[in-house]
C-alpha positions as CSV (number, residue, x, y, z in Angstrom):
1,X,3.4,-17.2,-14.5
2,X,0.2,-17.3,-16.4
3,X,-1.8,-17.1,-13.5
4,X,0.1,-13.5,-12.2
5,X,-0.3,-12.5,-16.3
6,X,-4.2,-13.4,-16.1
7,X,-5.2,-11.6,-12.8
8,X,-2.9,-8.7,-14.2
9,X,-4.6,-8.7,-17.0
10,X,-8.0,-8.6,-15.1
11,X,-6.4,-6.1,-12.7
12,X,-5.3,-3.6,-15.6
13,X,-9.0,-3.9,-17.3
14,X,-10.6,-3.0,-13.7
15,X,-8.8,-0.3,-13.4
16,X,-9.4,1.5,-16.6
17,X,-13.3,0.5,-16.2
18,X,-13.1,2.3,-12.7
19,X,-11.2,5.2,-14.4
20,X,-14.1,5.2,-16.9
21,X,-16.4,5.5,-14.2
22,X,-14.8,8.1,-11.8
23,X,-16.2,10.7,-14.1
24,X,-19.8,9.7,-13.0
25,X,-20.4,11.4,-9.7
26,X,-21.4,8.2,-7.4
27,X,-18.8,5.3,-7.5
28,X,-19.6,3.8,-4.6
29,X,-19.2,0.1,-4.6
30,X,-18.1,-0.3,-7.9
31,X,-14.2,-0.5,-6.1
32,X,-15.1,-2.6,-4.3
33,X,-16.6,-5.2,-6.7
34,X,-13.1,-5.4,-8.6
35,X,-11.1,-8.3,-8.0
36,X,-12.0,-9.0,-4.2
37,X,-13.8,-11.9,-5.4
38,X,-10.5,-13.5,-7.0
39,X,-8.1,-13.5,-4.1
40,X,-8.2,-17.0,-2.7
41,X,-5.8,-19.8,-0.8
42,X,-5.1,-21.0,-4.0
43,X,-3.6,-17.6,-5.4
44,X,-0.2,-17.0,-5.4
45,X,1.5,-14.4,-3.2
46,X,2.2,-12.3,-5.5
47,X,-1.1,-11.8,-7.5
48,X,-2.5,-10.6,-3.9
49,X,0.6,-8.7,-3.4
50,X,-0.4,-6.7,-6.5
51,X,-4.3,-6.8,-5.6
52,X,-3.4,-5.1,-2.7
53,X,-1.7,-2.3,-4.2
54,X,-4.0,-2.0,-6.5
55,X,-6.4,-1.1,-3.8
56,X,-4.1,1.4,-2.4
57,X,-3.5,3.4,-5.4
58,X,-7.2,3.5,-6.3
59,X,-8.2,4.1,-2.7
60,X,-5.4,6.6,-1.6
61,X,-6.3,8.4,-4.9
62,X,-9.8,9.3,-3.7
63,X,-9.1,10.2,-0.4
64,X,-10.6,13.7,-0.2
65,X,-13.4,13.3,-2.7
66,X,-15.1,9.7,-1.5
67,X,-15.7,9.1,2.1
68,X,-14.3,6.7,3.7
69,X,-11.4,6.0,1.1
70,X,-8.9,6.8,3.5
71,X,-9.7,4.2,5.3
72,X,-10.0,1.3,2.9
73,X,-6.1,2.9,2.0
74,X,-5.1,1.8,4.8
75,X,-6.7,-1.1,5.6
76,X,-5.0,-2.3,1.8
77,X,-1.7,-0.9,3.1
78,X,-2.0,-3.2,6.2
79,X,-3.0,-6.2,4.2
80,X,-0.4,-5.8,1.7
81,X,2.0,-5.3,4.7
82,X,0.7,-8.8,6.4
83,X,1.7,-10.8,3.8
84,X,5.7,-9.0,3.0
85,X,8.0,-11.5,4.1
86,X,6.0,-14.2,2.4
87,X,5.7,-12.0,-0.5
88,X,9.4,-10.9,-0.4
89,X,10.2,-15.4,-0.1
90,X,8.4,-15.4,-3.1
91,X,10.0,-12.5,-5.3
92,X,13.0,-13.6,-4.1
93,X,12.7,-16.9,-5.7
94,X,10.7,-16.0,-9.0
95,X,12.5,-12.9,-9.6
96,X,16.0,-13.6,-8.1
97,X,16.4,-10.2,-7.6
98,X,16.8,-7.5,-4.5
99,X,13.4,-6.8,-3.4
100,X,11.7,-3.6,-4.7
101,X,9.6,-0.7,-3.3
102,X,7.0,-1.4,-1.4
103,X,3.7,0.3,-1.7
104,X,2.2,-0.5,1.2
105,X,5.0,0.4,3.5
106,X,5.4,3.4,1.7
107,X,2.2,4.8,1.5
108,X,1.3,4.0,5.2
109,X,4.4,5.4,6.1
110,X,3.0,8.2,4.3
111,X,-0.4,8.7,5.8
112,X,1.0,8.4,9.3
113,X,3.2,11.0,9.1
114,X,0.7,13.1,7.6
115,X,-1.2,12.6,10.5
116,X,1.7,13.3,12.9
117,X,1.7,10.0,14.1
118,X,5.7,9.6,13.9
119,X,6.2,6.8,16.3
120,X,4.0,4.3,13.9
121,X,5.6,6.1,10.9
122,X,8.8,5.3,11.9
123,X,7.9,1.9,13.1
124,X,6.5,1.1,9.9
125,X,10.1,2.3,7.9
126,X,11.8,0.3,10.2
127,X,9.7,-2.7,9.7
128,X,10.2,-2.4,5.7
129,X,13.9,-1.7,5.9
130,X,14.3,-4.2,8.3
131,X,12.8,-7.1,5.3
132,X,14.7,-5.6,2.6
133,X,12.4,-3.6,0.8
134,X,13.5,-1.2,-1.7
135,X,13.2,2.7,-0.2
136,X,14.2,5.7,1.4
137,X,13.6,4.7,5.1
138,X,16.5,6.1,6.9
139,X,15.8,9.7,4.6
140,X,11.9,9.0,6.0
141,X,13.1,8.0,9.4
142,X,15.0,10.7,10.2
143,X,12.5,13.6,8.9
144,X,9.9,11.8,10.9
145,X,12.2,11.8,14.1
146,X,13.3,15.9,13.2
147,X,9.3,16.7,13.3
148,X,8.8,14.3,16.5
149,X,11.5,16.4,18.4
150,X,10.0,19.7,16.7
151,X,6.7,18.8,17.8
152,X,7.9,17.8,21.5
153,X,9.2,21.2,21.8
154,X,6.3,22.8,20.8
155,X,4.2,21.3,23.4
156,X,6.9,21.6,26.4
157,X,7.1,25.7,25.7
């Protein structure tokens, strides 16, 4: 536990230093320098777990206003995703508790369907209510599979 307190800790401070430093113009970099360094074998799950969505949430954020944060969104997302059934093991065990939201899933969920990519948005659902992850992935499956079918019939008139 005072390992997941520590890196949290470090996580939180990062993040109000980037915060800090979002109202300069040029960022570039300084994400990146955060806690990359501290993610290692010997870390626990769950500390990258939350590294990871740290990333998306500061990525995802800056989306429109810093190239190439899309990107590195998803690319977090896809990590975060990687590691969920070990991660899920692992919260299962230290919290005894049903899993909760996850933001990876989510937000790549998200993104794809913003994109109008509905086959991976629905795999991806699928794939997180399929591990137990806390969500609306049916509600998300089925708008996904209403557009798909609009879009289909768009492109067949």
């Amino acid at each position: 536990m005072g390992t997941f307190i520590t890196v949290s800790i470090m996580l939180i401070g990062l993040m109000i230093l980037i915060g800090l430093l979002r109202k300069k113009p040029n960022i570039e970099g300084v994400v990146d320098y955060r806690a990359e360094g501290s993610i290692n074998d010997r870390n626990r799950v769950l500390d990258v777990h939350f590294h990871y969505q740290s990333e998306i949430e500061i990525y995802y954020k800056d989306r429109d206003s810093s190239q190439g944060s899309l990107e590195k969104a998803i690319t977090a997302c896809e990590q975060q995703i990687a590691i969920s059934r070990e991660v899920a093991s692992a919260w299962k065990k230290e919290y005894k508790d049903s899993l909760p939201r996850h933001k990876g899933f989510e937000q790549l969920a998200i993104i794809r369907e913003k994109q109008n990519n509905y086959e991976e948005a629905i795999r991806v659902c699928e794939q997180a209510m399929k591990q137990g992850w806390d969500g609306d992935w049916k509600k998300r499956i089925q708008r996904c599979r209403k557009r798909m079918a609009k879009s289909l019939t768009k492109c067949s008139s």
